[in-house]
Residue, then its C-alpha position, 0 to 999 in steps of 0.5 A: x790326405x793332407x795332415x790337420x795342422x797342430x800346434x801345441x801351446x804350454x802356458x805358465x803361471x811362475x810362481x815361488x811357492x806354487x807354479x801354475x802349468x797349463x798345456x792345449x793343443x790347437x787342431x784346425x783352430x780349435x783347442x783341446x785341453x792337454x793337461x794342468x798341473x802345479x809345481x809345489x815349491x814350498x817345501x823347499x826353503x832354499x830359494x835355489x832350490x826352488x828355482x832349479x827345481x822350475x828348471x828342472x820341472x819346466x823341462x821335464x813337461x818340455x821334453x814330455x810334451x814339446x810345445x810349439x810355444x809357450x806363453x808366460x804371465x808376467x810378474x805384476x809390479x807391486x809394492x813388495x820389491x823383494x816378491x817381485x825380484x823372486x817372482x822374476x827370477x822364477x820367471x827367468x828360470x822357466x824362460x830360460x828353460x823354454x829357450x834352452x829348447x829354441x821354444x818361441x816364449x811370449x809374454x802376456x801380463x795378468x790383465x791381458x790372460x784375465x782381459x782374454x779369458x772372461x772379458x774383464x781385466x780385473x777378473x777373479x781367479x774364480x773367475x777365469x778358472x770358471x770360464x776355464x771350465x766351461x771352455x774347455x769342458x773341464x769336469x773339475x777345476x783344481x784346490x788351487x788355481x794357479x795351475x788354470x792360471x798357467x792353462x790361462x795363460x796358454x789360452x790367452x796365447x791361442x786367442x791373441x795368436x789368432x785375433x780371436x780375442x774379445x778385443x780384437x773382434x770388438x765385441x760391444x758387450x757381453x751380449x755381442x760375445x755370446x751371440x758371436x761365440x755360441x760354441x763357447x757359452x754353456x746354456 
């Protein structure tokens, strides 16, 4: 008997104060929900710290979970120079842990996941976790939503890896989407 194909995808939403992490395996096409979690950050003062407390955490659910790939949302480019720079460290950091593991790492940027998940690049938190929920048949979504940001992440990975984005398949609305994706819309 011939072995399913599996692959298992971790996705990361790199923040200083809170880092999102989201984790699916994909069997035959298919995704399931792994888990989600967050890193929380803000009780450490030293930026340092935090940072190798990403490392460290980053391979801690490596090694746990060993991921065929990771996906990683890319800071967005904002006013405040200094948020950007510390993002972009975390960022590096958990890259770096990914690599240190010779894990493939792709980069997606925040309208790409949101543009992936819901249809809509400019798309809340609430409204990505939303269709999180409903996706992966999630019973409850987390206080705080950076942990279905990092699980968006992944998403947005296996859709763009397998052409099966609303993009790619061009969809002309969301009355296109919900005839051709009926396995995915709760009634």
């Amino acid at each position: 008997m011939e072995k399913k194909k599996e692959k298992i995808i971790l996705g990361i939403d790199p923040g200083t104060t809170i880092m999102g992490f989201g984790i699916i395996k994909i069997i035959e096409k298919k995704m399931e929900f792994i888990q989600m979690n967050e890193l929380i950050l803000n009780k450490l003062d030293d930026h340092y710290l935090r940072l190798k407390q990403i490392f460290e955490r980053t391979i801690d659910i490596i090694d746990n979970h060993n991921p065929d790939e990771i996906s990683i949302e890319a800071p967005f480019f904002g006013k405040n120079v200094q948020s950007m720079l510390k993002l972009g460290r975390a960022q590096g950091v958990a890259m770096a842990a990914g690599l240190s593991r010779e894990i493939p790492i792709t980069e997606y940027s925040p309208k790409k996941i949101k543009m992936s998940i819901t249809g809509n690049g400019n798309a809340s938190k609430e409204q990505v976790a939303k269709m999180l929920q409903s996706t992966l048949n999630l019973k409850e979504l987390p206080k705080n939503l950076d942990s279905t940001d990092g699980l968006a992440a992944a998403v947005c990975h296996f859709y763009n890896s397998n052409n099966l984005s609303a993009k790619s398949k061009g969809y002309s609305g969301w009355t296109s989407f919900v005839n051709q994706n009926t396995n995915r819309v709760k009634k």
